[in-house]
C-alpha positions in Angstrom: -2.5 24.8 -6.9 -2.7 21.0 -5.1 -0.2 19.2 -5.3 1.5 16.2 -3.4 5.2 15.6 -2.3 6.6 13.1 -2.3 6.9 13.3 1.4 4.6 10.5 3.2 1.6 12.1 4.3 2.2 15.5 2.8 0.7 17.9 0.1 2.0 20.6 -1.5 -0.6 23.6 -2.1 -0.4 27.2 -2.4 -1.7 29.7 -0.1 -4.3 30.3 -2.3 -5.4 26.3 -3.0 -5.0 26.1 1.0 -7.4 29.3 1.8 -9.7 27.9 -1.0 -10.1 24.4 0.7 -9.9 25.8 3.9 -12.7 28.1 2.6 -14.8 24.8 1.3 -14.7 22.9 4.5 -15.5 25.6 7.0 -19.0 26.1 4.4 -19.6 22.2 4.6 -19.1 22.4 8.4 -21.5 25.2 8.5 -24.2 23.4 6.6 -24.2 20.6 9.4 -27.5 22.2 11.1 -29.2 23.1 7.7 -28.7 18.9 6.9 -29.5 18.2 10.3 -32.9 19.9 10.0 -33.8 18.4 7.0 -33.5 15.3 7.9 -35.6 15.9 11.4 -38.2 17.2 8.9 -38.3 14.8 6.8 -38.7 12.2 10.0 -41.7 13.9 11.0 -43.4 13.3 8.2 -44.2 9.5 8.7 -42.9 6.2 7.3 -39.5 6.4 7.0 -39.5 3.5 4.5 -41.0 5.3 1.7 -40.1 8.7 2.4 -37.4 9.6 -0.6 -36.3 12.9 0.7 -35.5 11.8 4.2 -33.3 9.4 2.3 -32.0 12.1 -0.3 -31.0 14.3 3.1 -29.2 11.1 4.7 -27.2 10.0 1.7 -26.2 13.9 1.3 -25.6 13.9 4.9 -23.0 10.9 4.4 -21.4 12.7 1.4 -20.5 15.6 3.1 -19.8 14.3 6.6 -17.2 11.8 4.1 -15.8 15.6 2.7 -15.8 16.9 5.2 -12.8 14.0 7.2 -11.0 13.9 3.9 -10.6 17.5 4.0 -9.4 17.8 7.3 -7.1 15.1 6.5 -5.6 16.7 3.7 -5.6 20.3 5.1 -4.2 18.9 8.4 -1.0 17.0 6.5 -0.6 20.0 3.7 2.2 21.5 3.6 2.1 25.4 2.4 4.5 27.0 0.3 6.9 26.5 -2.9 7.3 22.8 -4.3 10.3 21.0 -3.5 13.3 21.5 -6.3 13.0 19.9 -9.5 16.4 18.4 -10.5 14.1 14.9 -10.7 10.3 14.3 -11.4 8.6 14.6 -8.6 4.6 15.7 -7.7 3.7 18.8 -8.6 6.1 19.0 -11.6 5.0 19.9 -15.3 6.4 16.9 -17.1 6.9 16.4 -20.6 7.5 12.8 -22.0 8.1 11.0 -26.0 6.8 8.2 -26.4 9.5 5.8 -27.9 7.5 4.1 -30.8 7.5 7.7 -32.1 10.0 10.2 -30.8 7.7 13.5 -31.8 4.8 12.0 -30.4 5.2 13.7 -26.8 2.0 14.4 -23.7 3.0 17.5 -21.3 0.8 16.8 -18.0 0.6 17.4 -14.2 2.2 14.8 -12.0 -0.1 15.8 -8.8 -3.1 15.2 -6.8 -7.1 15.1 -8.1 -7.4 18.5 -6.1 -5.8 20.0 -8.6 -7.2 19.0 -11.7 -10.2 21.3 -11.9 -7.8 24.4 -11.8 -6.1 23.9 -14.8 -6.1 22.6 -18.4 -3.6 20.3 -18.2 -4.0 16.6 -17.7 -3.3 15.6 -14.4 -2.2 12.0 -13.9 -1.4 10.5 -10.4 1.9 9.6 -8.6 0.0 6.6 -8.1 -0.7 5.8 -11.4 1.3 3.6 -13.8 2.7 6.3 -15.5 3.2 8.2 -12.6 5.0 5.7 -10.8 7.1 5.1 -13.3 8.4 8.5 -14.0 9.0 9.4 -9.8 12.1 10.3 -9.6 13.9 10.2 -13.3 15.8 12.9 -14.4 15.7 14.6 -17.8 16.8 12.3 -20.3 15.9 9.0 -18.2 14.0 6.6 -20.4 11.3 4.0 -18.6 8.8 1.1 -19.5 5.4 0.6 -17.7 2.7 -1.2 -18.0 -0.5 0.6 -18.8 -4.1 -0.8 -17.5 -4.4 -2.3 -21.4 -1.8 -4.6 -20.3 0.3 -2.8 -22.9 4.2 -2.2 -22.3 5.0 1.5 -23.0 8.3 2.7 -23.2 9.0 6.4 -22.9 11.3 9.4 -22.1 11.7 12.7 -20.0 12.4 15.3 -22.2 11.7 18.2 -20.1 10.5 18.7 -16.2 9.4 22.2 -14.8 7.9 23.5 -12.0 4.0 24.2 -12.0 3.2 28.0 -12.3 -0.6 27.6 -11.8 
C-alpha cells in the first residue's frame, strides 16, 4: 500500500509497499553493469549512427537511471507505518462520493499516489487532481464543486471516508 500524506514531501506506505520498492530499486541498481556492458558492446561494433541496439541500450539506460532517482526520492521521504486519522479526507483514504445531479449515482476510489494503483482494484485518483483537490480535507457530509478537464462544473458529496485496508 502507497500512499501520500498530506505532509510536504512525505508518503505513506506500508512495510510491505516499502520492502517491495525497496526490493525494486536495489534490482535496478544491480542491473547498472549488465546496461553498462551492453552498451560497451554495442560501441564496439561500429557506427554508432545506425547501430539500433546501442541506441535501444542507451534509451533503457536513461529509463532506469530516471527510476532509479525517483525511487530514492520517494523511498528517502516515505514515511512507514499506519495512515494518519481519518476524521477528514485525506491521501490514502477510501472515499466514497454522490454525485449531486443524481444522489444514487456514487464512485468509491483511492485518494493516493500512482504507486499504488497496480495493487488494487479500485480507481485511484490523485490529491493533485481536480477531484482530488477538491475533496482534501472535507468531512463526511461536506458537499464541493470542481471543475473537471471537460471544463464541466461538478458538484458532489462525501458520503462516507475510510481507511485503506489494502
Amino acid at each position: 500500500m502507497s500512499i501520500s500524506s498530506n505532509e510536504p514531501g512525505g508518503t505513506w506506505l506500508s512495510q510491505e509497499a516499502h520492502d517491495r520498492l525497496t526490493a525494486e530499486l536495489n534490482e535496478m541498481i544491480a542491473a547498472r553493469p549488465v546496461i553498462a556492458a551492453e552498451i560497451n558492446a554495442r560501441r564496439e561494433e561500429g557506427d554508432l549512427k545506425e547501430n539500433g541496439g546501442y541506441h535501444a541500450a542507451k534509451e533503457e539506460q536513461g529509463k532506469m537511471e530516471g527510476r532509479i532517482r525517483y525511487l530514492q526520492e520517494f523511498l528517502r521521504t516515505a514515511h512507514v507505518g499506519e495512515p494518519p486519522s481519518i476524521d477528514a479526507v485525506s491521501v490514502g483514504n477510501v472515499v466514497t462520493i454522490a454525485f449531486d445531479d443524481d444522489p444514487e449515482d456514487t464512485e468509491t476510489f483511492l485518494l493516493g499516489s500512482r504507486e499504488i494503483a497496480p495493487t488494487t482494484e479500485l480507481t485511484v485518483y490523485s490529491p493533485e487532481s481536480a477531484l482530488g483537490t477538491a475533496i482534501l480535507g472535507r468531512k463526511k457530509g461536506d458537499a464541493v464543486s470542481y471543475q473537471a478537464p471537460s471544463g464541466a462544473e461538478i458538484k458532489v458529496s462525501v458520503v462516507e471516508i475510510a481507511q485503506y485496508a489494502g
